[in-house]
N, CA and C of each residue as an Amber inpcrd file, in Angstrom:
protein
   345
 115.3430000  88.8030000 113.0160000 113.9000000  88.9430000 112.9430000
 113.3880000  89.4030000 114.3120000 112.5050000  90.8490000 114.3480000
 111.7880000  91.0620000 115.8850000 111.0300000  89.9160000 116.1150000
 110.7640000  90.1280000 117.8280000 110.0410000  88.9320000 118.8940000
 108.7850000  88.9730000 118.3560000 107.7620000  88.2440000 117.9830000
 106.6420000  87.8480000 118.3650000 105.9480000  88.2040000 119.4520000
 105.2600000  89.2570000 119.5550000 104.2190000  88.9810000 120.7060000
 103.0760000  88.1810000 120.8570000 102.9370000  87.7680000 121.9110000
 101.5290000  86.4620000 121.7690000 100.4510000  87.1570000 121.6490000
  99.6620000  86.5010000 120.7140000  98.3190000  87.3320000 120.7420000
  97.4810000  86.8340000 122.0090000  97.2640000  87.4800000 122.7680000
  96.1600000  87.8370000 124.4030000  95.0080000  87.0800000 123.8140000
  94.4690000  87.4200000 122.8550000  92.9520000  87.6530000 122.3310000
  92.5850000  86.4660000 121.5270000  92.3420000  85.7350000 121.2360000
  92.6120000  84.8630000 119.8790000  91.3100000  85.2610000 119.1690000
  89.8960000  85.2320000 119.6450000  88.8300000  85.3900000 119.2490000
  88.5800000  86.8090000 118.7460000  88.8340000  87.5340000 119.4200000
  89.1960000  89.0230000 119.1810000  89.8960000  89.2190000 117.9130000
  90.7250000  89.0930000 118.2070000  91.8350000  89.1030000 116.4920000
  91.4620000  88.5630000 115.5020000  90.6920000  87.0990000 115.5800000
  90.3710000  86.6740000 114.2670000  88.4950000  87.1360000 114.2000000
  88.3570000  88.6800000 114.8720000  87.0480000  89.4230000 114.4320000
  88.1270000  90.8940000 113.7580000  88.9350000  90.8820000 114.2510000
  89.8010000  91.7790000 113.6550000  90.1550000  91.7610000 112.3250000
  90.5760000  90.2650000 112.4020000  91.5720000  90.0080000 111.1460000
  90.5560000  89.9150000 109.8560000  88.9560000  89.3190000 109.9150000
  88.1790000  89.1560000 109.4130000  87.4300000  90.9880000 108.9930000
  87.2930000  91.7670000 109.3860000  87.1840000  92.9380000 109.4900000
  88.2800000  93.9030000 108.4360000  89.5760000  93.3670000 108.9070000
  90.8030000  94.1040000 108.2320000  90.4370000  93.4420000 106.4700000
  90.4820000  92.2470000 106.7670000  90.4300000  90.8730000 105.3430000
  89.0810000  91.9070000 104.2920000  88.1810000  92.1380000 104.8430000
  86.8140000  92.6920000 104.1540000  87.4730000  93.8610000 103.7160000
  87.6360000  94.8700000 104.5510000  88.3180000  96.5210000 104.1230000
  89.3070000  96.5940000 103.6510000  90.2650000  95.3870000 103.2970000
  91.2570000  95.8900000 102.3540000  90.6640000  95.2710000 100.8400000
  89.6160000  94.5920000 100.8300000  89.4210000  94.1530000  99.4120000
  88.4740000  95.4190000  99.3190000  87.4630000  95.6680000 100.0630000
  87.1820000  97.1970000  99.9520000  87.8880000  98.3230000  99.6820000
  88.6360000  98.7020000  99.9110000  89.6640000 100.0160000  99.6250000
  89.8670000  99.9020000  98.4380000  90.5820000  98.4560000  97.9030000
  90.9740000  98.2530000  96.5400000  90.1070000  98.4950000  95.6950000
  89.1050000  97.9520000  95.6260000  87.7330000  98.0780000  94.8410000
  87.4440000  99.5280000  94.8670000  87.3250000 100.3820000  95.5980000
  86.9650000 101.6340000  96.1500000  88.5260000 102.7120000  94.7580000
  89.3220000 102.4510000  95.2580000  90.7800000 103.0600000  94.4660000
  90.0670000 102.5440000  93.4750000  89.9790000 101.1160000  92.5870000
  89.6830000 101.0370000  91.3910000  88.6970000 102.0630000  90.6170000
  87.1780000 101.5750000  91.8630000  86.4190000 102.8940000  91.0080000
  86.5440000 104.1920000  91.1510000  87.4970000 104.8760000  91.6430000
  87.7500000 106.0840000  91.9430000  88.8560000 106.8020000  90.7150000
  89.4740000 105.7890000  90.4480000  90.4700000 105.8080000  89.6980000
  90.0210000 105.9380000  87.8560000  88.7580000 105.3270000  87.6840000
  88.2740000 104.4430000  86.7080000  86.9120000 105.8770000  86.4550000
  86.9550000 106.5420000  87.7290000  85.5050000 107.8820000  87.2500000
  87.1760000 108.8270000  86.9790000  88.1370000 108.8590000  87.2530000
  88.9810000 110.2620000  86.9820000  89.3740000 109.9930000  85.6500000
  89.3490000 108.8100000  85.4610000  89.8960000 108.5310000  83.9270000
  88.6310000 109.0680000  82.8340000  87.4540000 108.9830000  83.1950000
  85.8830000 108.7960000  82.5260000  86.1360000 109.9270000  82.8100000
  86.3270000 111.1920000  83.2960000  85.8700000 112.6720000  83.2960000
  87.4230000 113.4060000  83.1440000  88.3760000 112.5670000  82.5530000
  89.9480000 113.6290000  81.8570000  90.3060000 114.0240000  83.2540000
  90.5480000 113.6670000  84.5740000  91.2700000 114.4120000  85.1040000
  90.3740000 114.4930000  86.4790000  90.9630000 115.3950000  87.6430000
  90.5770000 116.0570000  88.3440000  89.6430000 117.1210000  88.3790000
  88.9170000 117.7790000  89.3560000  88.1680000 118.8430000  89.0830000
  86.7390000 119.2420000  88.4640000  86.7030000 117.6830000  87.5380000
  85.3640000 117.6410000  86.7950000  84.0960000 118.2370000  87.4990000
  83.7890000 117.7960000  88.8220000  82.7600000 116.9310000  89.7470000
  82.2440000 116.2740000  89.3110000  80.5920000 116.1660000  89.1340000
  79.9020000 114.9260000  88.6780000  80.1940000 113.7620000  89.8090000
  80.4280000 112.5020000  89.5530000  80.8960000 111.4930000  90.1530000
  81.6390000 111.4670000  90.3690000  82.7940000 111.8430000  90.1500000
  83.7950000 111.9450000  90.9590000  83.6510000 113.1650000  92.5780000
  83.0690000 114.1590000  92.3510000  82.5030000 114.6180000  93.3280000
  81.5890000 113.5860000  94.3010000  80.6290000 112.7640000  93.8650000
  80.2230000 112.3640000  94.8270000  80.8320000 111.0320000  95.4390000
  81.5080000 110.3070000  94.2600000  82.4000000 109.3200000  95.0600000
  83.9430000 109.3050000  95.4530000  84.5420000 110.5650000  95.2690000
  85.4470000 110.7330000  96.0440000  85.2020000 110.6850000  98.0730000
  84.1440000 111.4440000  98.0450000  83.7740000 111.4270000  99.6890000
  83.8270000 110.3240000 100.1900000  82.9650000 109.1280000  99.5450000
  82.9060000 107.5540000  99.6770000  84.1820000 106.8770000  99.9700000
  85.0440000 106.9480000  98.5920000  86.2700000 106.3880000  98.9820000
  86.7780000 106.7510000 100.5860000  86.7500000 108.2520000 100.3140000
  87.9450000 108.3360000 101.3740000  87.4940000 108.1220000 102.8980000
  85.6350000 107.9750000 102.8900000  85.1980000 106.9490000 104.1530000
  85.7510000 105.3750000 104.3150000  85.8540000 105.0290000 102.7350000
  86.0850000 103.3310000 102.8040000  87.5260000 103.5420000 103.0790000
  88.3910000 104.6270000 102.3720000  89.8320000 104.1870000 103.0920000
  90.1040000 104.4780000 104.7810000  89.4900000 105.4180000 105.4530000
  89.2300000 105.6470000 107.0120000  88.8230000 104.5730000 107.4680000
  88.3480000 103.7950000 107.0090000  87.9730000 102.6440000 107.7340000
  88.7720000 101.1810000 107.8330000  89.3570000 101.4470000 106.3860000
  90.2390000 100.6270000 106.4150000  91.5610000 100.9630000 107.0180000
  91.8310000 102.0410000 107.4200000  93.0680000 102.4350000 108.4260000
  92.8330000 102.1590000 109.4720000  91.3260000 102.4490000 110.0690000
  91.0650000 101.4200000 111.3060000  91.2060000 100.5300000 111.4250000
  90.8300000  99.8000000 110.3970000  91.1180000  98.2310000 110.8620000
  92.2810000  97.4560000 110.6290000  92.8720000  98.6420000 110.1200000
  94.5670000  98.4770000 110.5250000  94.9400000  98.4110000 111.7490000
  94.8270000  99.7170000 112.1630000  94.9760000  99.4890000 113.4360000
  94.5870000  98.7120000 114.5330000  93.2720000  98.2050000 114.3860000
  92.5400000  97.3260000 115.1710000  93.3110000  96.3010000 115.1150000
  93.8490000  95.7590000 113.9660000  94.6400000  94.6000000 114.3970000
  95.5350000  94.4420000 114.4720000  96.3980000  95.6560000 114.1430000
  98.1420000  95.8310000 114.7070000  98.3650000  95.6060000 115.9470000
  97.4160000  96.7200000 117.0570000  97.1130000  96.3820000 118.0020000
  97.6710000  94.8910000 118.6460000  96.4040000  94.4390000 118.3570000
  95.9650000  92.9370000 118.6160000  97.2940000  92.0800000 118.5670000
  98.2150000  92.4030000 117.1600000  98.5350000  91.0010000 117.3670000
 100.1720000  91.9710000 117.7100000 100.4270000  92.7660000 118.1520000
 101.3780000  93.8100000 118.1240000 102.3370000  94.3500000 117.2260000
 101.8310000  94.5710000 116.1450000 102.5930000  95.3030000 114.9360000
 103.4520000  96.3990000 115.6810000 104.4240000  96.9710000 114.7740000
 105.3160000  98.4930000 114.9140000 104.2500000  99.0700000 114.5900000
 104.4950000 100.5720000 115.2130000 103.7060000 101.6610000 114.5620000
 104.0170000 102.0410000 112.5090000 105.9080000 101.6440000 112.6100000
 106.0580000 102.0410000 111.5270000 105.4480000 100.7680000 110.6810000
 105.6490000  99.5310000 110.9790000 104.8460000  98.5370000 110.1030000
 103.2350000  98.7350000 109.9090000 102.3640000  99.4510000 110.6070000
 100.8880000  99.7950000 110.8690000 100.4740000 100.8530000 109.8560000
 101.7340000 101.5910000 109.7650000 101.5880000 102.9310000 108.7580000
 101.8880000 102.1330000 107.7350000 103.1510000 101.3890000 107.2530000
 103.3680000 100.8180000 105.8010000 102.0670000 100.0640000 105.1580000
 101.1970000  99.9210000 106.0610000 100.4400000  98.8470000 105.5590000
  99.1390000  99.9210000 105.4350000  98.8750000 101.3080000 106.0930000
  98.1680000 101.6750000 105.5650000  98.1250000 102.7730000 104.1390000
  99.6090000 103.0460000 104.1830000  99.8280000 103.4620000 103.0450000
  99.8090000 103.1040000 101.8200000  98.9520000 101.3080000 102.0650000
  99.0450000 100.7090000 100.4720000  97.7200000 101.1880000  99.7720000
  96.7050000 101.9500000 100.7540000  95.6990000 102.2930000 100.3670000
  95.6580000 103.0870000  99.2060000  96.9420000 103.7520000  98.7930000
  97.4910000 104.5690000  97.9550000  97.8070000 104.2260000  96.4150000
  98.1460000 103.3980000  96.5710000  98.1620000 102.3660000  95.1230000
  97.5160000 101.4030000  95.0220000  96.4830000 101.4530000  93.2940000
  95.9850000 100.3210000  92.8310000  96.8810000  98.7010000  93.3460000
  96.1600000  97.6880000  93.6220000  96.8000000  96.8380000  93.7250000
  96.9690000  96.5330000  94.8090000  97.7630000  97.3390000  95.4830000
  98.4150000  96.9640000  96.7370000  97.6960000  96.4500000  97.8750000
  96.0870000  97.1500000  98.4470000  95.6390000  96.7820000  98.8460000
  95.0570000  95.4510000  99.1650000  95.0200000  94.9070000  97.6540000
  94.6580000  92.9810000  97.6760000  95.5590000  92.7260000  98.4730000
  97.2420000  93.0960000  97.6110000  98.6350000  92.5160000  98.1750000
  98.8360000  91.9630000  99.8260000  98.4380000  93.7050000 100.3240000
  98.2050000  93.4960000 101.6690000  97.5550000  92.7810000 102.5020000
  96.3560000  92.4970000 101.9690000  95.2950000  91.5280000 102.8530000
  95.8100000  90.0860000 102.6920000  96.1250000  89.7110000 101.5940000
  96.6720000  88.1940000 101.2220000  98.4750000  88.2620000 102.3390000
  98.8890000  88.8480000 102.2320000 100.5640000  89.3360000 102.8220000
  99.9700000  88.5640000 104.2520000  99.5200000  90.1610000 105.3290000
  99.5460000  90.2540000 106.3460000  98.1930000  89.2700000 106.7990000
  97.1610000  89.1540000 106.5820000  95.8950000  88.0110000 106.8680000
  96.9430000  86.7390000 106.9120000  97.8120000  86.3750000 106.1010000
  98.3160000  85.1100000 105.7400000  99.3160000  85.1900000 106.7830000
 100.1780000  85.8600000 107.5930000 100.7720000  86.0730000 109.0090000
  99.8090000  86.3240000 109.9380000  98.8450000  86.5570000 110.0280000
  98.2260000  86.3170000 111.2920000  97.5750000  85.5030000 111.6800000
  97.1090000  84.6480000 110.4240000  96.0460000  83.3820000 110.4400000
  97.3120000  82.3720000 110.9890000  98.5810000  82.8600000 110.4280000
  99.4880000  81.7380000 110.5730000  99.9520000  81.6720000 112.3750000
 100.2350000  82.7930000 112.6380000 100.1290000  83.1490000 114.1020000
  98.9270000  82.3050000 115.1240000  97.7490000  82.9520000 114.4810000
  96.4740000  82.5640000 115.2640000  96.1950000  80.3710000 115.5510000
  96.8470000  80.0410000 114.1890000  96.7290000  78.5950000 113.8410000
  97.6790000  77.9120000 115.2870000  99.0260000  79.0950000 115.6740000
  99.9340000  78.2660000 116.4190000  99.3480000  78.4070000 117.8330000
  98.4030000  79.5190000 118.3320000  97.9170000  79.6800000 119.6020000
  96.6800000  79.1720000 119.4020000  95.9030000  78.3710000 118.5490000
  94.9930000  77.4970000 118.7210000  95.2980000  76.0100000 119.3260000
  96.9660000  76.0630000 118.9140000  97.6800000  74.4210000 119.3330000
  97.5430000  74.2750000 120.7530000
């Protein structure tokens, strides 16, 4: 198993981690309805709503790659673990997965540098 780096920040990170926690239940929600107007208009290409909330999503998923990063950062993720985790933005689902996964390692982290 890689080293642990100590998190520097504690207060910092858990504005991070709280930030990341919001935008990945966002993204998900965001994929759902994005997913849920391509099904309602047969496909790609329609526009309509899907024209105007495709743009949306792909602000809510930019943001949620930030705040990936914001807290990879923080508590020192790999670059390649920072990317796996923003690539769940990609599949229904995954996004919850992720926030419950990785929130639940850093809270667990953050709990031992509160001791």
């Amino acid at each position: 198993m890689p080293s642990v780096t100590e998190i520097k920040d504690p207060p910092s990170t858990a504005k991070a981690l709280r930030f990341f926690k919001v935008m990945a239940v966002l993204s998900g929600l965001a994929l759902f309805v994005l997913i849920g107007i391509i099904v309602v208009n047969g496909g790609f290409g329609r526009g309509g709503a899907s024209a105007v909330w495709s743009p949306i999503h792909g602000l809510i998923y930019f943001v949620y790659v930030v705040s990936i990063a914001n807290l990879g950062f923080k508590v020192g993720w790999s670059l390649p673990k920072m990317v796996g985790i923003m690539l769940t933005g990609f599949v229904p689902l995954l996004p919850f997965w992720a926030e419950r996964r990785f929130a639940g390692e850093v809270e667990g982290r953050l709990a031992t540098v509160a001791r």
